[in-house]
Steps between C-alpha positions, in 0.01 A plus 500: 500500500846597408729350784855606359381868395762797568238654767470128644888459556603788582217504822626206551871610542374798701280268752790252547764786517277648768471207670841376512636887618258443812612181584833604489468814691340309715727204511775768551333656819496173662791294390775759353700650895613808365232700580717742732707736265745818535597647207744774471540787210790771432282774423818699443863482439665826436850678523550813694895510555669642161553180312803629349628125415171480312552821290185638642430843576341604854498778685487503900414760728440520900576102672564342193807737434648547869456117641827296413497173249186573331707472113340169473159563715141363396127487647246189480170502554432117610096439570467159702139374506236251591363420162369132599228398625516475878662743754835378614572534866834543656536135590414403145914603434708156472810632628641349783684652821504834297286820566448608126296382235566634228901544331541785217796452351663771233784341333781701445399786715512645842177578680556874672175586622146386528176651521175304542152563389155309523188489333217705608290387800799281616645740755544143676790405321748750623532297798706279357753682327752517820847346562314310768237371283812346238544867264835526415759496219860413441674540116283408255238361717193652702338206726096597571288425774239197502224773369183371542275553191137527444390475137617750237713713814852570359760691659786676268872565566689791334858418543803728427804287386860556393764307332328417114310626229108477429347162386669249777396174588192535785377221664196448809556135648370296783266256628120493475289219668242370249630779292762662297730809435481584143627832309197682312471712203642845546214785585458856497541635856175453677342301231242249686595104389314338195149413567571129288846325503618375127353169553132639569567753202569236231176287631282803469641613133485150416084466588435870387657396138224164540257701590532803231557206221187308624315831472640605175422154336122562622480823412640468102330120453163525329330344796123573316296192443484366134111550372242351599398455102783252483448180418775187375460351123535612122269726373450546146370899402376494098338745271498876456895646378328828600513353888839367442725729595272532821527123529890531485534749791225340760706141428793607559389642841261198580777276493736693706233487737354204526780210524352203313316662247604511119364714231459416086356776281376345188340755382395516046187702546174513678290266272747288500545472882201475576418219263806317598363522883187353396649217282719386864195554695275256337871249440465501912150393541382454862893539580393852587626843407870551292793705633407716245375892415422643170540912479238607266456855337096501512278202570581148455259350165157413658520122397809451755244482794751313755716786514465681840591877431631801726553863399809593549568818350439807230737419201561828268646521164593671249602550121828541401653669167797514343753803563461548119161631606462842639125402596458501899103506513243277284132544539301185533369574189830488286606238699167264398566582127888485511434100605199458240747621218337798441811723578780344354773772515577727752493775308100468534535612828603869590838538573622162370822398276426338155506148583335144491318420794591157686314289720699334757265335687478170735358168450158303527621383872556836644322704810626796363357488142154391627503800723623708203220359272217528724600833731656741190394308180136365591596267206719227438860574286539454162667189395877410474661637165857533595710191665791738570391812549665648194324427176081404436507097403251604264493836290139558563474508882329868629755505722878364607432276856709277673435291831740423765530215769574775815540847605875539487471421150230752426697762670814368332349508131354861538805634628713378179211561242405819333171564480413257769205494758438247776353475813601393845441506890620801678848369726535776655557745178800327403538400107825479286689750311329534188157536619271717652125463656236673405168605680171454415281805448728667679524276808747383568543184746575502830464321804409813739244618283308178382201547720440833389577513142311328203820316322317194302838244481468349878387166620461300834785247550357175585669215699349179448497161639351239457223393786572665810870397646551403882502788738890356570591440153804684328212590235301673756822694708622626161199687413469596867873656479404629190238727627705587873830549404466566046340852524826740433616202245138538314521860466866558415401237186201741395232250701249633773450264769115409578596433882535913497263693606456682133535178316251294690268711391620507115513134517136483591405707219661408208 
């Protein structure tokens, strides 16, 4: 397991982060006094004399015209409130010998009039508000009863002053037991206190965040087990360059996969894969079974009896000819005589250039050539007469043929070669720029239609090993992946896979 993943630290912060907020709320309940709190707002603060030593326009009609001194007049709103966390009872005000509570204090100003309102259901609280009770104001100063308080009750002062401009100092003081008088963000009129104080806000933001990172790292992490075909070692994958490009792909994604596990492709043809298999199998003796698989187009030779074999798929080819050529179809036929020397221009053949006809074919170790010779040919090639492709080594040859070590060279030869004609797997289509396929009695090769059509150039692909490998092996979970997870690879690369449906039963008849 993977202690120090993101996921893993990030819970962790969350869990600890939890726990320390409750322990401190907690700790703070018990242990912090200032449980008790007023806090005070000016909801408003607004001129209605005519300013005219601020420049500012205004217009008065009715009181604000006729009464005397009101140049320099303003209104506040001031909201006082119970926003803590107990109620707060008359005798819970510190101050000593006095009747008030409470001091509001506008600096600069001259308090005029008062008018008191409370909160709804807290008809209660008028009671208090009388000269007897400690109401009363002098300058700049209104004194206020010892209010008692029950949670979230408030009480509001509108208060007509004289003697400055808009924006003075305004200050609520006095003494709280266990508590505390404390100004508060300015509100809309009406508008109910926060439901979370700053200190609660920045805890919750702070665990959301943890939590919405902690799900985002689950969410985007590729959580999904590895395989269970994996298995730790080297693996060595020989033989067929018709499989190879197969063999490429499914590495590639086999190591990704399975940590542990590394991939060599040694691959120089099927006879020679599976030969070299059998030469390391009988080098290990009672050892037991190599880390090795040979990819064989058709069946292994019939004196390597050791090697354990497994079907893997439906390899098509094809031939290939030069651009040079405008020929796009061959009949069996031509194609039999073309390769016994019997056609040695293209000219014999209906709508073909005047040109030498060139073998380029493959050598004595390849899959790909046996398949050719025994599935299109029924015959073995002619022998060697040209060593590069170009000129006959000897004047009398029937025909010009060259042989190749691999594929990409076949391909690579026909391409650049006039007159050329090769032969190769199918990949998916693809061959260079300067070459062409062409079909075979007018069927041409395809993946879709291979169970249906009668297109002679096909063979099983064959992976061998030698004796049977341990269930747990790397030899055994690599041919395991490659039937589970190699199917779209296999028939992108012109192969049918015998695990499907169509090609298991293909594979049991051919």
């Amino acid at each position: 397991m993977e202690w120090f993943s993101p996921e893993n630290v990030v819970a962790l912060l969350t869990a600890v982060l939890g726990v320390l907020t409750s322990a401190g709320v907690l700790w703070y309940e018990r242990r912090v006094p200032r449980r008790k709190r007023i806090g005070y707002r000016v909801q408003m603060d607004t001129p209605i004399g005519s300013e005219v030593s601020q420049g500012r326009a205004n217009v008065r009609m009715g009181l604000f015209d006729e009464t005397p001194d009101m140049a320099d007049a303003t209104l506040v709103l001031l909201r006082v409130e119970n926003d803590g966390s107990q109620s707060i009872a008359d005798e819970d005000y510190t101050g000593r010998g006095e009747l008030h509570g409470l001091t509001a204090e506008f600096t600069g100003r001259t308090v005029r009039g008062i008018a008191v309102t409370h909160s709804p259901d807290a008809d209660h609280l008028m009671d208090h508000f009388t000269p007897a009770a400690g109401l009363r104001h002098q300058g700049s100063v209104i004194r206020l009863p010892r209010v008692p308080l029950n949670r979230n009750e408030h009480f509001k002062l509108l208060v007509l002053l004289t003697g400055s401009h808009v924006g003075g100092p305004i200050k609520v003081t006095g003494g709280i037991r266990d508590g505390a008088v404390a100004r508060n963000k300015a509100a809309r009129p009406d508008e109910k206190p926060p439901l979370f104080g700053p200190a609660a806000r920045i805890v919750t933001v702070a665990l959301t965040a943890c939590v919405v990172t902690l799900a985002g790292i689950i969410v985007v992490r590729d959580d999904s087990p590895p395989p269970m075909d994996c298995a730790a070692g080297t693996l060595t994958v020989t033989g067929s360059t018709a499989f190879k490009p197969v063999l490429e792909e499914l590495r590639k994604k086999y190591e990704e996969e399975c940590e542990g596990a590394t991939i060599r492709l040694d691959v120089h043809g099927s006879n020679a894969g599976v030969r070299k298999l059998d030469a390391l199998g009988g080098e290990a003796g009672s050892v037991g079974s190599p880390s090795m698989i040979a990819l064989s187009d058709g069946p292994r030779p019939a004196a390597l009896t050791q090697l354990r074999e497994k079907r893997v798929a439906i390899s098509l080819f094809s031939l290939v000819v030069n651009d040079s050529v405008p020929v796009t179809d061959l009949s069996l036929d031509r194609i039999r005589r073309i390769h016994r020397g019997e056609i040695r221009n293209w000219n014999q053949i209906p709508g073909g250039p005047d040109l030498e006809i060139r073998l380029v074919s493959r050598d004595a170790n390849s899959g790909t050539r046996e398949v050719f010779q025994r599935r299109v040919l029924d015959a073995n090639e002619l022998a060697t007469s040209s060593r590069d492709c170009v000129t006959k080594d000897y004047a009398d040859a029937p025909v010009l043929r060259c042989e190749l070590d691999g594929t990409d060279q076949v391909l690579a030869e026909v391409a650049e070669l006039d007159g050329a004609i090769g032969y190769t797997e199918l990949r998916g289509g693809e061959v260079p720029d300067g070459a062409h396929r062409v079909s075979i009695d007018g069927i041409t090769p395809s993946v879709d239609t291979i169970d249906t059509s009668s297109y002679p150039y096909r063979e099983i692909e064959y992976a061998y090993t030698y004796g049977s490998p341990p269930a747990n092996s790397l030899v055994a979970g690599f041919l395991n992946y490659l039937d589970n997870y190699g199917e779209e690879i296999m028939r992108t690369n012109g192969h049918l896979p015998c695990a499907t449906p169509k090609g298991m039963r293909l594979c049991g008849e051919d």
